[in-house]
C-alpha positions as CSV (number, residue, x, y, z in Angstrom):
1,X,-22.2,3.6,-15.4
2,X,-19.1,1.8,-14.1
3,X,-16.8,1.3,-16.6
4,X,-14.3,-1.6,-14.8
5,X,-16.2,-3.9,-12.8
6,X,-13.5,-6.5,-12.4
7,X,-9.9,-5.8,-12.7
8,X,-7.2,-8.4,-12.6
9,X,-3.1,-7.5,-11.7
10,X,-0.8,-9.8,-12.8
11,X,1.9,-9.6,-11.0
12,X,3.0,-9.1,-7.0
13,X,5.8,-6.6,-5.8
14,X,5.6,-3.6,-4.7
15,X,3.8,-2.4,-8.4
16,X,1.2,-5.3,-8.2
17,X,-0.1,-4.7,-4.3
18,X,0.3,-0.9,-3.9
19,X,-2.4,-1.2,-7.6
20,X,-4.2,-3.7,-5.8
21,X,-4.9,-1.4,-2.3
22,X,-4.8,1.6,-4.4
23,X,-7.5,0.7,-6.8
24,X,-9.8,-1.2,-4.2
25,X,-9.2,2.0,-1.8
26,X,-10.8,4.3,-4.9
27,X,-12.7,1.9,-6.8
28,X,-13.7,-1.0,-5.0
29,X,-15.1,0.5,-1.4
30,X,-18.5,1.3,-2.4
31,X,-21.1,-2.0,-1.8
32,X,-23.4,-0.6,-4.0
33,X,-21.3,-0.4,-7.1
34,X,-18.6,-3.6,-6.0
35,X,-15.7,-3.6,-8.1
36,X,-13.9,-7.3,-8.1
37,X,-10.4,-6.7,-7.9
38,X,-7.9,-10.1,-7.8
39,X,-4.5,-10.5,-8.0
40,X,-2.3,-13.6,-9.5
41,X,1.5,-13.9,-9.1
42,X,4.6,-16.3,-9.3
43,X,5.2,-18.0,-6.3
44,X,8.9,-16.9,-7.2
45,X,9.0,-14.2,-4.2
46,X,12.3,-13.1,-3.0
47,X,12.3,-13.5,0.8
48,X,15.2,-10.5,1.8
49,X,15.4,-7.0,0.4
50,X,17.9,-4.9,0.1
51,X,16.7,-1.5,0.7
52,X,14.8,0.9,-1.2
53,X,14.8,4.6,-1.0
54,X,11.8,6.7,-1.8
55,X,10.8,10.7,-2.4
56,X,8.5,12.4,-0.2
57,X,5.0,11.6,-2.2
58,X,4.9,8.2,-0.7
59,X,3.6,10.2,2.5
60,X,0.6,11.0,0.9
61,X,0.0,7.9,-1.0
62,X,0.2,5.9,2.6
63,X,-2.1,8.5,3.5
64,X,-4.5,7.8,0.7
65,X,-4.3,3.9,1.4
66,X,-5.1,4.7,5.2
67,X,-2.0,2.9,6.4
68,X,-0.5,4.7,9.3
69,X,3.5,5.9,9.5
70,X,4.1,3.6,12.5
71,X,3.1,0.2,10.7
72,X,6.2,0.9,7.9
73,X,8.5,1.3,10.7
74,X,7.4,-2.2,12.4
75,X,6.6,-4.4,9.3
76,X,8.9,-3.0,6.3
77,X,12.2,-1.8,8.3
78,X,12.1,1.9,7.1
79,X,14.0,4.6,8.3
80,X,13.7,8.5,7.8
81,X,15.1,10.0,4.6
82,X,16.5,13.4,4.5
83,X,17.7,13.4,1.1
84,X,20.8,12.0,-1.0
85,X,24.7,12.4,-0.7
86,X,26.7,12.2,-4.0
87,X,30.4,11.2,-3.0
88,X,32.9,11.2,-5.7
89,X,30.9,13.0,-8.6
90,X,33.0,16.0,-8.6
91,X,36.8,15.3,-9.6
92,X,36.6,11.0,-8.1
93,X,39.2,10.3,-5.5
94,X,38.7,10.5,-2.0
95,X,38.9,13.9,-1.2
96,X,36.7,14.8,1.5
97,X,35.7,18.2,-0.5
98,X,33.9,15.9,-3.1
99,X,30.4,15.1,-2.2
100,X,27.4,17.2,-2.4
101,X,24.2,16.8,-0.8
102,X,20.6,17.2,-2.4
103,X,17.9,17.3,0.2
104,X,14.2,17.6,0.4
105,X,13.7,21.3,1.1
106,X,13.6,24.1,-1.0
107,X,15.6,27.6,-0.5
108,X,13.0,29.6,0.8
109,X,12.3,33.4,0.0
110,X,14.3,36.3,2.1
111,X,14.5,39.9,1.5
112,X,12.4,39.5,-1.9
113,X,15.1,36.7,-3.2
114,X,15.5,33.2,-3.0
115,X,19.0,31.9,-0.7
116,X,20.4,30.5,-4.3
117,X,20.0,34.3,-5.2
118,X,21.5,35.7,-1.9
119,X,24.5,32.6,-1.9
120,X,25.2,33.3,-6.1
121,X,25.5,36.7,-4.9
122,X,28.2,36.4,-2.5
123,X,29.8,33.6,-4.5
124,X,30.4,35.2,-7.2
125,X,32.0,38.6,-5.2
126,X,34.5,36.0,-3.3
127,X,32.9,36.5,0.0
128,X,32.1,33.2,0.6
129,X,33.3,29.6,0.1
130,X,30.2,27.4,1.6
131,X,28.9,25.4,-0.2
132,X,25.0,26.0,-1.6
133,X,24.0,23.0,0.2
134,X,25.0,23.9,3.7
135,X,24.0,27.5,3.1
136,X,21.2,27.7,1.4
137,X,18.5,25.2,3.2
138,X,18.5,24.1,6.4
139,X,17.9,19.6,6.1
140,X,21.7,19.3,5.3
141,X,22.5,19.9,9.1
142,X,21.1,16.6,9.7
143,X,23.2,14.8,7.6
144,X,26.5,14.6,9.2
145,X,24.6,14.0,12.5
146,X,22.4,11.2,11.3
147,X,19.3,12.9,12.7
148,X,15.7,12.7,11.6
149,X,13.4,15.0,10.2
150,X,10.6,14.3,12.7
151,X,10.1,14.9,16.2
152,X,9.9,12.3,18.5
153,X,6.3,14.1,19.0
154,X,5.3,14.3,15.5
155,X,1.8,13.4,14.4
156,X,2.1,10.9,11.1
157,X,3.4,12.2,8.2
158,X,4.4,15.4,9.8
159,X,7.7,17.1,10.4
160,X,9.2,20.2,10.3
161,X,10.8,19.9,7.1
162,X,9.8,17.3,4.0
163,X,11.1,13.6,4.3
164,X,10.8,10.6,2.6
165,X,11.4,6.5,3.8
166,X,14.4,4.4,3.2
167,X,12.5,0.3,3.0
168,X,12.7,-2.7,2.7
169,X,10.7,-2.8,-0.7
170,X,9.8,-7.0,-0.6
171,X,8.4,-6.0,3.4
172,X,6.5,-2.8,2.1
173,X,4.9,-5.4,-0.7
174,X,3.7,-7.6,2.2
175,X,2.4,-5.2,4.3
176,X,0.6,-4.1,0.8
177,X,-0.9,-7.5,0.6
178,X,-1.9,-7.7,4.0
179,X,-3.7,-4.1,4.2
180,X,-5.9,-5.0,0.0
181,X,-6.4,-8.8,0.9
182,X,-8.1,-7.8,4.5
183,X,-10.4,-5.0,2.3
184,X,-11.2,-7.2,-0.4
185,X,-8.8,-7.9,-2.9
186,X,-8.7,-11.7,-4.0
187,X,-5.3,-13.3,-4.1
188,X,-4.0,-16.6,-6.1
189,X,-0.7,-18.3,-7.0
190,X,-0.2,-19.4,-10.3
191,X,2.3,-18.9,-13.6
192,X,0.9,-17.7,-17.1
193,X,0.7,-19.6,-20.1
194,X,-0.7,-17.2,-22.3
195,X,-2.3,-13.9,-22.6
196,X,-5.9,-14.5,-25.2
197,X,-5.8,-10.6,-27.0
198,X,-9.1,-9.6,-29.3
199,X,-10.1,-6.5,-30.8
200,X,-10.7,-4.7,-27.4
201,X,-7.4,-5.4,-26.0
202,X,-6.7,-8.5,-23.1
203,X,-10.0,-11.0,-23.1
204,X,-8.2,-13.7,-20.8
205,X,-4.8,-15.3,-19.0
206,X,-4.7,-18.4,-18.9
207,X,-2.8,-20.1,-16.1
208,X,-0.6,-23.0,-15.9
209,X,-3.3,-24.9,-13.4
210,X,-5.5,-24.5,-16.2
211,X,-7.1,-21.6,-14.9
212,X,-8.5,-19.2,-17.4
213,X,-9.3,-15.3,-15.9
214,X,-11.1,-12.5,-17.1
215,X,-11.7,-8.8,-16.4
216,X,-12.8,-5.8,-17.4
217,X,-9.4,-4.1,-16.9
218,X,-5.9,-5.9,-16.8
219,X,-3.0,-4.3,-14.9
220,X,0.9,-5.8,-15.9
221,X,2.7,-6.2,-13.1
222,X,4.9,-9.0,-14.2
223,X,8.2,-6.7,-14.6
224,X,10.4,-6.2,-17.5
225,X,8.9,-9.3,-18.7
226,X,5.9,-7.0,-20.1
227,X,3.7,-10.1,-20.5
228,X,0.6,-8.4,-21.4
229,X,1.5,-4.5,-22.5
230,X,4.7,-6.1,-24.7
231,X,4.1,-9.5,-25.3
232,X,0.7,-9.6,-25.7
233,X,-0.3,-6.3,-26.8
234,X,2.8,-5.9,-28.4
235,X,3.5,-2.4,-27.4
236,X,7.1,-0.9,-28.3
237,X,9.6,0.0,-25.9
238,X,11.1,3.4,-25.7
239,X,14.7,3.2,-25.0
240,X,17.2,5.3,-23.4
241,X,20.4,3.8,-23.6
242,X,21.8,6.3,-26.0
243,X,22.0,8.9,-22.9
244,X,21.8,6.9,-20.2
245,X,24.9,4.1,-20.0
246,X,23.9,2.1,-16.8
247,X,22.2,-1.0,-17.3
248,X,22.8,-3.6,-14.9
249,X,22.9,-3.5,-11.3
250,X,24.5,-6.2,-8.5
251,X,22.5,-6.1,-5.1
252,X,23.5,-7.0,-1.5
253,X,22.2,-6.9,1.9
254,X,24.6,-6.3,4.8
255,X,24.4,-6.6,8.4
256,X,24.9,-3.4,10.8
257,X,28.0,-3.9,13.4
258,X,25.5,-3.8,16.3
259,X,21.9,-3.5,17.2
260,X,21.6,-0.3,17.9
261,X,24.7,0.9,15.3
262,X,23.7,4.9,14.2
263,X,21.1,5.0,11.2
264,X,22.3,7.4,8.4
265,X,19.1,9.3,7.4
266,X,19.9,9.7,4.1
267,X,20.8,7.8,0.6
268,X,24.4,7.6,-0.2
269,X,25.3,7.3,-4.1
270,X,28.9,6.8,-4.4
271,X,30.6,7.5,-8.4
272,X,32.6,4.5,-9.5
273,X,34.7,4.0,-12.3
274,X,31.6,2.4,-14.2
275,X,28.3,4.1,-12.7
276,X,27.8,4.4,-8.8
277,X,27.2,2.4,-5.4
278,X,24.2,3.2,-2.9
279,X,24.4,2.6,0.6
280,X,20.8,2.8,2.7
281,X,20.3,2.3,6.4
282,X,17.3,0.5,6.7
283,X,17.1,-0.7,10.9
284,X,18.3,-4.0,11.0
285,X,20.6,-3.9,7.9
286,X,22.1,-1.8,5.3
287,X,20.7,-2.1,1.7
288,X,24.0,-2.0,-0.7
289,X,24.2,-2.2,-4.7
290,X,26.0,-1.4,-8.0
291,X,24.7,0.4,-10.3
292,X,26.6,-0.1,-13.7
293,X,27.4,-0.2,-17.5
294,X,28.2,-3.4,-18.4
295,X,29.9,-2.0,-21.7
296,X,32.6,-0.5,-19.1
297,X,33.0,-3.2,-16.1
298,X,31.9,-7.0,-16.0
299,X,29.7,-8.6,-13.2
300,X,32.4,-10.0,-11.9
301,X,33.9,-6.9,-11.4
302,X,31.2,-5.1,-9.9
303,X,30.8,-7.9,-7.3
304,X,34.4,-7.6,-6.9
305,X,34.0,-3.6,-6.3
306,X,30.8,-4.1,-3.9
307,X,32.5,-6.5,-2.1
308,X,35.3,-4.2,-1.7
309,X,33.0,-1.3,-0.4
310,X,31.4,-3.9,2.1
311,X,34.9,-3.9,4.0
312,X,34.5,-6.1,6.9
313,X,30.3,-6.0,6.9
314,X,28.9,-9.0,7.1
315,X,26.8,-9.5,3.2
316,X,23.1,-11.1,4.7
317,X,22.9,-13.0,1.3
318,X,24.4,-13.5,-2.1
319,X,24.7,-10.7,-4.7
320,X,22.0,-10.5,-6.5
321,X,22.9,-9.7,-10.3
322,X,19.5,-7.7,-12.1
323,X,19.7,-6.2,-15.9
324,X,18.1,-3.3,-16.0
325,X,16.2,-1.7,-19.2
326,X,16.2,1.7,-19.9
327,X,13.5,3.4,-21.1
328,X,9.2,2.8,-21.2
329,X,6.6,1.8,-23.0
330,X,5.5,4.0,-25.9
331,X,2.2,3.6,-24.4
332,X,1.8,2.6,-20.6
333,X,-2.0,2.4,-20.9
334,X,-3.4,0.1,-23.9
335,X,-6.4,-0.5,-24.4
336,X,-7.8,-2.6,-21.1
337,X,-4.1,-2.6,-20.0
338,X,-2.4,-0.8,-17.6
339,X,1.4,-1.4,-17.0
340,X,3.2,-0.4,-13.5
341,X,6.5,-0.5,-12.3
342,X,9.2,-2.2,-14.3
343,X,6.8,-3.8,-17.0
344,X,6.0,0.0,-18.0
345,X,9.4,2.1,-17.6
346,X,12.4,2.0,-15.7
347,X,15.3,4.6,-14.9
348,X,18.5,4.1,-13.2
349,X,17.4,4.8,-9.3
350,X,20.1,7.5,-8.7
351,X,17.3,9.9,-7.8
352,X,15.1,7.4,-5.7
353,X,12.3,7.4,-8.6
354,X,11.1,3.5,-8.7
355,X,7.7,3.8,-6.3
356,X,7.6,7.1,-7.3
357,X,6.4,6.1,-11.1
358,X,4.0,3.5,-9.3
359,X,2.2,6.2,-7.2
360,X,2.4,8.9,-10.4
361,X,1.2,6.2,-12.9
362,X,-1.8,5.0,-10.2
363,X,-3.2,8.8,-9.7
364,X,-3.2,9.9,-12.7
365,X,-5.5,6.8,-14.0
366,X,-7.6,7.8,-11.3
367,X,-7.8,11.2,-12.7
368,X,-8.3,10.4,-16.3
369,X,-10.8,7.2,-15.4
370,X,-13.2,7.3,-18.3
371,X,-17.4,6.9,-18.0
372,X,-16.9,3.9,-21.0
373,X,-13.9,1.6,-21.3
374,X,-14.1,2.9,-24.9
375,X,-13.4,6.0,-24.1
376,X,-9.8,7.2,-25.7
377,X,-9.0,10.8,-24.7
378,X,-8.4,10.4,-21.4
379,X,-6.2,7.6,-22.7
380,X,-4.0,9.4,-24.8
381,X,-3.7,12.1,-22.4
382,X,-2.8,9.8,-19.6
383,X,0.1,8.4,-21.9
384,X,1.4,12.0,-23.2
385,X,1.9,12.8,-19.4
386,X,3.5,9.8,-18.0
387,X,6.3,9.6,-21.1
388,X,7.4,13.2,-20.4
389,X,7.5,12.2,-16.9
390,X,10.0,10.0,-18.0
391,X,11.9,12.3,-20.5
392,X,11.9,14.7,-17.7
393,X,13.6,11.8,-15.3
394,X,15.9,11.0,-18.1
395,X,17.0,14.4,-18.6
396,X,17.1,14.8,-14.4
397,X,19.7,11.8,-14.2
398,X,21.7,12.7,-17.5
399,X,23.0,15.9,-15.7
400,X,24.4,14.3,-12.7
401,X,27.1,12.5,-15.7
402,X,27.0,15.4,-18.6
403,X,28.0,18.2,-15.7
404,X,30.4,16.0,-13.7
405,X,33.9,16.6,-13.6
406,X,34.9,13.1,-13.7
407,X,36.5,12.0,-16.5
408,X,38.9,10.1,-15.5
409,X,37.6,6.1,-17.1
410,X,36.2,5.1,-20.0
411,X,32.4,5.2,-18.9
412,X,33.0,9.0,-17.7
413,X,34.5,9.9,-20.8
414,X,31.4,8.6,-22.8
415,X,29.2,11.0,-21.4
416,X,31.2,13.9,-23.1
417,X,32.5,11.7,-26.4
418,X,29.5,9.7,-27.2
419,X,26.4,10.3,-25.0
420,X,23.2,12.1,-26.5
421,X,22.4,14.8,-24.8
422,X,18.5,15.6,-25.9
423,X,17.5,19.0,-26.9
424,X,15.7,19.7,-23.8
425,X,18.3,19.3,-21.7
426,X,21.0,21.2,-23.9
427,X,18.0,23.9,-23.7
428,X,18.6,24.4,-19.9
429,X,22.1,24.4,-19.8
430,X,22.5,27.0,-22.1
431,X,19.7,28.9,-20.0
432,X,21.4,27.9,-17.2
433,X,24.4,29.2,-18.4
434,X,23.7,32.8,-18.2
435,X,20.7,32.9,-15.2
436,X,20.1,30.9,-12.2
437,X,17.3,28.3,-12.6
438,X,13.6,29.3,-12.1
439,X,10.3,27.3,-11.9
440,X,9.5,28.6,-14.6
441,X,12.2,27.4,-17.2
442,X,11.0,23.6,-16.6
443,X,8.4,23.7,-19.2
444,X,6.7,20.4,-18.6
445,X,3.2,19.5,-18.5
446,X,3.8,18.0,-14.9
447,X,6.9,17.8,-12.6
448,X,8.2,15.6,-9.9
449,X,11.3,18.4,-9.8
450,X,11.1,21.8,-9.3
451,X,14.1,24.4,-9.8
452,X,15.7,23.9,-6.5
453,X,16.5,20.4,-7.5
454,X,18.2,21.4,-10.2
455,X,20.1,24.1,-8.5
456,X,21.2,21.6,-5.8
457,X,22.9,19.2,-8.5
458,X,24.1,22.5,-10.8
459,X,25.7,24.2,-7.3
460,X,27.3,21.0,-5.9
461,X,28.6,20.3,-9.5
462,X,29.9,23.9,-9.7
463,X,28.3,24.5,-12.8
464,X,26.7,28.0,-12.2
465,X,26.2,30.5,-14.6
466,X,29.8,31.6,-16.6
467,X,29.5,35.4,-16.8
468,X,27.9,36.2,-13.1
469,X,24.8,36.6,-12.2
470,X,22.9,39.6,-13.0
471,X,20.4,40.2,-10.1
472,X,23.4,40.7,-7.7
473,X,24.0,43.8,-9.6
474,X,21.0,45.3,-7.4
475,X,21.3,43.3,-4.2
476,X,23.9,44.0,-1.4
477,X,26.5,41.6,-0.3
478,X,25.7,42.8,3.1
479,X,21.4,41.8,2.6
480,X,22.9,38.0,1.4
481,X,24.9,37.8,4.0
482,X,22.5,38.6,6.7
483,X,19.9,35.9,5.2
484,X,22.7,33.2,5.2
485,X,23.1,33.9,8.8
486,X,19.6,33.9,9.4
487,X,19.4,30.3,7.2
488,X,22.4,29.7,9.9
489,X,20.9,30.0,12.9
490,X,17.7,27.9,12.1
491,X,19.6,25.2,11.2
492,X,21.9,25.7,14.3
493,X,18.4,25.1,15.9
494,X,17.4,22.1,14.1
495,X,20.3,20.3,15.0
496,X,19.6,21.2,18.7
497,X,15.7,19.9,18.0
498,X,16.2,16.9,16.1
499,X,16.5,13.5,17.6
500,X,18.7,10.9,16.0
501,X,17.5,8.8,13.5
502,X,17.9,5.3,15.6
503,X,16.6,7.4,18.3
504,X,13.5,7.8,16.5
505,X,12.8,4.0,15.4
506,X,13.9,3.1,18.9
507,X,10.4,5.2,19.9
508,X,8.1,4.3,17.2
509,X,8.8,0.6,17.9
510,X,7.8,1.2,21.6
């Protein structure tokens, strides 16, 4: 028994075509048992991006869709991603001491403890003053350097270390199209009118053209809009904005000072005195932004700041001006309905989470697909898991502002004089507080972040535990000091290794 023979997405983007090649890539490439899969969307398509960072389970996603490494390099402008510098987060000011770096690997395990173990140790005795981020892991040497994590011999989607993509998201959404309308997937212009809801959920959208569709299963796609999960369906928003104080965001493309200019392969987020700027190298330009309160700072002063950070780069189009919502739906999956991307949640991208939710969201349907579109189990499970995805997200970005030293403006202060700090992140800290973070404190049914993560963010905010640490009582300074050397050399090595990031495009675009 199939329970979704036709599915319609409403909606384009990135959310609406990586649903559309997912879902005909798991659902709909069996002959014997089709599945008709269309997609409708505005013809209002943006025709630049900006740049769009991404975490490392896009790798496997691109895998899943059969869409090989070397076709986001030519068609959606991506880079390598090592990871993310925060500048300014500490104290503010320009003080080249205040950035940290959080990368993709994780300490790794020497002498029966982890490198946070072996660098608390000999942090806390006064015989060292590295920070965790250059000691403890070896991706950060590429930083400075602007080198990738692959070879220029690396098979696709392998590398020495774990990576992500900096993109151009409006290019990765075309080469989406491209890869589900050659499989399959029909495709259609047109601007809804209204959504027809019964007992079972969605039974049509009806089209300006007069065009009235119907499916089995209907995915929203159409952005904070929420045309068929909230307008329709009239499911309630969950918000955030009692923790999390950014809400809008001002976007703008800049041009590089050359052709071959060096590529940065990693994210920069950069504290302001409302919320924080991103940089991203993408290869022919660099993706730029604002991401703000607009209780603290007006648009016109974020343009006014971006421009400033621009310099003398050349902006590639106007700043774009987008309000953000914080928060999700109290139920991403309703009935027939399925929300992605911004029509079912959005959090501020500090931590590079916007595909992420896409791919998450996607998978885990998959795994809960029920025999009957009746079914409700799998449903409810399906929407317990994705909303403490996003609690733990919330909580994940809160502690980059709650833990920050900056306090210096009005928005900073807010996150010690009026921000709501939920208990589950108050939990940690006081954990925190006394131990070094371990996998398993995060109690959650499913995490994108393990305890490295955290530690990256507590170390480079230098908010480590208060009264010492109490495994150094049994370990020797002179163990933790030979497996920071060790940790030393291999990143010594990768530097040696590694070729530049622009070297690396320059190869995989022949």
């Amino acid at each position: 028994m199939i329970p979704y023979r036709s599915i319609l997405i409403v909606g384009g983007g990135t959310a609406g075509w990586m649903a559309a090649a997912y879902l005909q890539r798991v659902l709909g490439a069996n002959p014997a048992m089709p599945v008709q899969i269309r997609l409708v969307e505005s013809t209002e398509i943006g025709s630049i991006g900006v740049g769009e960072a991404t975490v490392p389970t896009l790798r496997d996603t691109l895998k899943i869709l059969g869409i090989a490494e070397s076709e986001l390099f030519t068609q959606a402008d991506a880079t390598l991603k090592n990871g993310i510098r925060f500048n300014g987060w500490k104290h503010g000011g320009a003080a080249a001491d205040d950035h940290y770096d959080h990368p993709f690997d994780h300490p790794v395990s020497l002498q029966g403890h982890s490198t946070m173990a072996h660098w608390m140790n000999l942090r806390q005795r006064g015989l060292t003053a590295q920070a965790f981020d250059e000691a403890g892991g070896v991706q950060t040497a590429l930083f400075d350097k602007n080198l990738s994590p692959k070879f220029l011999n690396s098979p696709d989607f392998e590398a020495p270390i774990a990576y992500a993509y900096h993109l151009d998201a409006i290019k990765l959404a075309a080469l989406l199209r491209r890869v589900a309308t050659e499989r399959g997937v029909q495709h259609s212009y047109g601007e809804v009118t209204e959504v027809e809801v019964g007992e079972e959920g969605i039974t049509a959208v009806n089209l300006k053209d007069g065009q009235r569709l119907t499916a089995d299963l209907y995915i929203d796609c159409t952005g904070f809009a929420g045309l068929l999960i909230g307008k329709a369906l009239k499911v309630p928003w969950v918000s955030y904005a009692d923790s999390l104080l950014c809400d809008r965001a001002v976007a703008c493309p800049i041009a590089h000072a050359h052709a071959q200019q060096p590529l940065r392969s990693y994210t920069t987020a950069t504290a302001r005195a409302a919320g924080w700027t991103w940089e991203i190298d993408l290869q022919s330009r660099t993706g730029t932004g604002y991401v703000y309160s607009s209780a603290h700072c007006s648009d016109d002063e974020a343009v006014a700041t971006l421009q400033q950070m621009h310099g003398s780069a050349q902006p590639m189009a106007e700043p774009r001006l987008l309000k953000m919502r914080i928060g999700h739906r109290a139920r991403m999956w309703e009935k027939n309905c399925l929300a992605l991307g911004l029509a079912g949640g959005f959090i501020e991208p500090l931590e590079s989470t916007g595909i992420y939710f896409i791919e998450r969201a996607l998978q885990s349907f998959f795994d809960f697909l029920p025999a009957t579109a009746t079914a409700q189990c799998g449903r409810q499970k399906f929407n317990s898991l994705i909303a403490d995805l996003y609690d733990e997200l919330r909580d994940f970005i809160l502690l980059h502002y709650v833990i920050s030293g900056r306090r210096d403006t009005p928005f900073w202060r807010s996150y010690t004089e009026a921000v709501v700090i939920p208990p589950s992140l108050q939990e940690l800290l006081c954990l925190w507080d006394e131990k070094l973070p371990h996998n398993t404190d995060i109690q959650r049914k499913q995490s994108l972040f393990t305890a490295a993560n955290y530690f990256y963010i507590l170390a480079g905010l230098n908010r480590l535990p208060s009264k010492g640490f109490g495994q150094s009582s049994y370990l020797a300074p002179s163990v933790s000091q030979g497996a920071l050397a060790h940790i030393a050399k291999i990143r010594a090595a990768a530097v040696q290794q590694s070729p530049s990031m622009r070297d690396f495009t320059n190869m995989v675009r022949g």
